[in-house]
C-alpha atoms as one frame of an Amber mdcrd trajectory, in Angstrom:
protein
 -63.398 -27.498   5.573 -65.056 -28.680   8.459 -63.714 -30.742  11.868 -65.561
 -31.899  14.437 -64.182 -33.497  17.804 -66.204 -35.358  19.925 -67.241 -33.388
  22.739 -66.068 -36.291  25.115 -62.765 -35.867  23.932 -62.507 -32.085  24.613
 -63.771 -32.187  28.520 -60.634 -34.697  28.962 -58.630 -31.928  27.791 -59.339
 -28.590  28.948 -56.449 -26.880  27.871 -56.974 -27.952  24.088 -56.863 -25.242
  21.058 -57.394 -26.061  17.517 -55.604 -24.127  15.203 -56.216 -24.525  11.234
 -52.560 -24.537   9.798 -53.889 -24.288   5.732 -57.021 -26.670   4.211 -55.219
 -29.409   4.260 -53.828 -30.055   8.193 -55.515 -28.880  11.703 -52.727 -28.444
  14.274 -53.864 -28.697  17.891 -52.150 -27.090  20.591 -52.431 -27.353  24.364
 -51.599 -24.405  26.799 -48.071 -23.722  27.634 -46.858 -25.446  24.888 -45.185
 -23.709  22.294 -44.614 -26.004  19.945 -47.696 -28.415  18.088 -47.386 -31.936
  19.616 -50.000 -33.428  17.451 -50.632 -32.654  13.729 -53.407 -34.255  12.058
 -53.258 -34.137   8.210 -56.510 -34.895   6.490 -54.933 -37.354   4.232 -53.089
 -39.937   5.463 -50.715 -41.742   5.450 -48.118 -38.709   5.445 -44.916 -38.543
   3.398 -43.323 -35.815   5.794 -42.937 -36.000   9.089 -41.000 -33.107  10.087
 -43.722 -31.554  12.144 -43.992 -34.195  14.412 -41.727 -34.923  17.283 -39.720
 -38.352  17.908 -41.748 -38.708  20.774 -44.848 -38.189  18.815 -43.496 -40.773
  16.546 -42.929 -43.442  18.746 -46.483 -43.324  20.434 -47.466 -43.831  17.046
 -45.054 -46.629  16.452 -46.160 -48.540  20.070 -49.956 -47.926  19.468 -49.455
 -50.396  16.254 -50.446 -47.399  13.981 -47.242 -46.329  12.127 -48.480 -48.160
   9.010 -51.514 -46.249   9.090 -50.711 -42.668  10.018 -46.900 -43.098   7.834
 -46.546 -43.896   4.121 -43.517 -46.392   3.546 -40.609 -43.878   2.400 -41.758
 -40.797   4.734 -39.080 -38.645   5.268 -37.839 -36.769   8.660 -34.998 -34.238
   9.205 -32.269 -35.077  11.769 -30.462 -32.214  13.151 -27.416 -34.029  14.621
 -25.000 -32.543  17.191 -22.139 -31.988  15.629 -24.451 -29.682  12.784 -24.593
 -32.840  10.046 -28.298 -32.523   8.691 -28.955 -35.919   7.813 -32.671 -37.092
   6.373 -34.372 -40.283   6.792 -36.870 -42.268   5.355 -39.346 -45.304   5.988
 -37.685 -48.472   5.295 -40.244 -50.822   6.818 -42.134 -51.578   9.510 -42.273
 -54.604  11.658 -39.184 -55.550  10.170 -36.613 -55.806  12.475 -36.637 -58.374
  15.865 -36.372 -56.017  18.936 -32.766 -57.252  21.154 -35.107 -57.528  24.340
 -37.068 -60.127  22.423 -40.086 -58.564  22.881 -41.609 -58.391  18.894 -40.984
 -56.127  16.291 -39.379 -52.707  16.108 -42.213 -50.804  14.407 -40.368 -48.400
  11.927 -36.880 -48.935  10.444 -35.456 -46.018   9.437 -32.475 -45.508   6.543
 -30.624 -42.586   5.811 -31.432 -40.890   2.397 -27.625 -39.577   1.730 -24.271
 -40.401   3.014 -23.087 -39.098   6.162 -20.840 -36.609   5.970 -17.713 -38.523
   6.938 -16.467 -41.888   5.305 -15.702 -44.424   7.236 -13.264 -47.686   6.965
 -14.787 -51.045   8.121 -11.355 -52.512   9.854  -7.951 -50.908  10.052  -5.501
 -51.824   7.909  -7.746 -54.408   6.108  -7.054 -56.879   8.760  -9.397 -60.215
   9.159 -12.912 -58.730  10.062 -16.744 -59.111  10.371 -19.405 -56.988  11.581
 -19.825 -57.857  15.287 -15.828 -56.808  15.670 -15.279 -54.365  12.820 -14.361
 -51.008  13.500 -17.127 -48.847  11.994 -19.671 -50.565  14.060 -18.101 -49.311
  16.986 -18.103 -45.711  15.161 -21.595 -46.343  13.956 -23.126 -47.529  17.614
 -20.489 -44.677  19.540 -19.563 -41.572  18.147 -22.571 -41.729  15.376 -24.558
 -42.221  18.190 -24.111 -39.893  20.309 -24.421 -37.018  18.180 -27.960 -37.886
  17.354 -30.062 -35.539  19.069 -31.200 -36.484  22.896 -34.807 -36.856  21.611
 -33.966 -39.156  19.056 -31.421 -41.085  20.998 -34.310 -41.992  23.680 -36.739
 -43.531  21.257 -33.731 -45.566  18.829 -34.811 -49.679  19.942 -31.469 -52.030
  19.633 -32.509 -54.656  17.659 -30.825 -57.828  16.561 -29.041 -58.205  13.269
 -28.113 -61.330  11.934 -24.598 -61.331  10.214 -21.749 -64.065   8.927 -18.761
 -64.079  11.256 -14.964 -64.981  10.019 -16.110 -68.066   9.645 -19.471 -67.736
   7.668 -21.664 -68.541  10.457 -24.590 -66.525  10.959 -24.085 -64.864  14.409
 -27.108 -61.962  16.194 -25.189 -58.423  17.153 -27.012 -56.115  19.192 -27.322
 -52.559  17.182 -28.446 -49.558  17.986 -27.144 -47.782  14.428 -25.859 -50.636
  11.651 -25.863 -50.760   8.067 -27.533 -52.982   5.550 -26.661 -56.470   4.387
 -26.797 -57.444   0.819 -29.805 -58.989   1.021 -31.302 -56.353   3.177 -30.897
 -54.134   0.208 -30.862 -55.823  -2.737 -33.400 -59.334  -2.019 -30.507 -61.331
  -2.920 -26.740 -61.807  -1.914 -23.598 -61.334  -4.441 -20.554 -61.518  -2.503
 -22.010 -62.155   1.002 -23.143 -65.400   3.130 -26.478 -66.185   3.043 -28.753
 -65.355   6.009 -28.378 -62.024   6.393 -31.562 -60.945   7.301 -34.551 -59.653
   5.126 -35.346 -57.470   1.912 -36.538 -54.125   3.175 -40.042 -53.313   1.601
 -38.530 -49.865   0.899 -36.030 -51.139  -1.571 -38.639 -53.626  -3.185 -40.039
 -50.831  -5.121 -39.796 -50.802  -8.622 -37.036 -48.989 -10.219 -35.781 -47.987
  -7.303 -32.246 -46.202  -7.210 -29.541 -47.948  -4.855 -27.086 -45.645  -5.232
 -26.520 -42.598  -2.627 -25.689 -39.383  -3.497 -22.692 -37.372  -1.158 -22.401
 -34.342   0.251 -21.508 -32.570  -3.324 -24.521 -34.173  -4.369 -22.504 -36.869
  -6.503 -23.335 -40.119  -6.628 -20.609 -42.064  -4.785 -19.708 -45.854  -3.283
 -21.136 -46.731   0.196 -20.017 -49.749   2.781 -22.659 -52.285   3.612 -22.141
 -54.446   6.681 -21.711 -57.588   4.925 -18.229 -59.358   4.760 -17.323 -60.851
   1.453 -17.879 -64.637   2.051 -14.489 -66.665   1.951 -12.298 -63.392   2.265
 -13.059 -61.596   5.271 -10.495 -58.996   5.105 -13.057 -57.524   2.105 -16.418
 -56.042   2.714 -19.558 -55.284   0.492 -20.343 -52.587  -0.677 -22.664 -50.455
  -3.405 -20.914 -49.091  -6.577 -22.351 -45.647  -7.763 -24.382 -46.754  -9.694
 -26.088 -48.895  -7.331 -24.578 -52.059  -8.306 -22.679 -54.866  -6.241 -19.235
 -54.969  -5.325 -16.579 -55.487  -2.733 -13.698 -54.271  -1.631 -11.061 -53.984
   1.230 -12.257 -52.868   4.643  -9.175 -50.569   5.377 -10.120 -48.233   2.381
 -12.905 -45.349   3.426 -16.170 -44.805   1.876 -19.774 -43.394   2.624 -21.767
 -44.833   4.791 -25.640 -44.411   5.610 -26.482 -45.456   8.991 -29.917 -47.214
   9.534 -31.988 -47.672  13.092 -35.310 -48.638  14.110 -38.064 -46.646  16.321
């Protein structure tokens, strides 16, 4: 294997060392620094990207280059606060509209298997959509804040569009949400229309819906969309993947989505 660097590159950075990991990546290392910052596999795009920090991640992400250097479904391991070890993958990118209105987030990022805890949407079943339902405030407090501190400093709000009590199409500001119907499945079943976009991720063929739990089962997960006309239901996704609804006082898995 051979890898050459231009030499104008290396006088900007003194302090550079290029270490070959195996034949197929060449980590490089600066001084002082214990752990690699860059890791540049010789074929792209990669399909795991737990060598790479979330700040590492993001510079890819604002340099317009995530869709080069990332395949769509790349996975990364979260190591959350509270010791949940939740793993990721590549829904899209350029997906989702950034809540400062500034373009597009550049990766949106779903959660492989449910979290740990279930969740209910609103207490008690009462009258509810997503902008005032209870597990976005879990999702976009608690859930938060035990993401690590790295990963919390890159996450971009973004807007997503959801029906109100009242079937109106409303924009919440999220840092963590979960998917619509049509978000996930390219079409709506019980939900308003207007709920944002298909995810490329979930365009794939033969792709499986479902999510498995922490027993490794397959099991029932909330989506964020109310069930049009009877708003003290909310969607959700059967185990096998399929459509359903239900009401939003009973718990059930959840996997938490947010863009970088």
């Amino acid at each position: 294997m051979e890898l050459r660097i231009d030499q104008n590159v290396l006088d900007r950075f003194p302090n550079l060392h290029i270490v070959e990991a195996d034949s197929n990546t060449v980590a490089i290392k600066f001084d002082g620094d214990n752990n690699s910052d860059f890791l540049f596999p010789l074929n792209f795009p990669l399909t795991n990207l737990d060598s790479l920090s979330w700040s590492k991640i993001d510079e890819i992400g604002r340099a317009g280059k995530a869709r080069t250097f990332f395949a769509l479904g790349a996975t990364k391991k979260v190591h959350m606060k509270n010791g949940f070890v939740a793993e990721y993958q590549i829904m899209d990118f350029d997906h989702d509209d950034l809540a400062d209105d500034s373009g597009k987030a550049p990766i949106s990022w779903d959660m492989v298997a449910l979290y740990k805890d279930e969740i209910y949407m609103k207490r008690n079943s009462e009258p509810s959509c997503w902008d005032e339902c209870d597990g976005r405030e879990f999702l976009n407090g608690d859930f938060f804040e035990n993401l690590p501190d790295d990963l919390q400093a890159i996450i971009k709000p973004v807007w997503k569009l959801t029906a109100n009590k009242n079937g109106e199409i409303i924009k919440s500001k999220d840092r963590v949400w979960l998917k619509s119907e049509k978000e996930l499945w390219g079409r709506t079943f019980y939900s308003n229309e207007g709920e944002g976009h298909w995810y490329a991720l979930f365009m794939q063929e033969d792709f499986p819906w479902f999510k498995l739990n922490g027993d490794n089962e397959r099991d029932w997960q909330w989506l964020r969309s109310v069930y049009a006309g009877i708003t003290y239901y909310f969607c959700r996704v059967n185990a096998d993947g399929s459509a359903d609804r239900n009401a939003s006082g009973l718990s059930a898995g959840v996997a938490p989505d947010f863009c970088t």
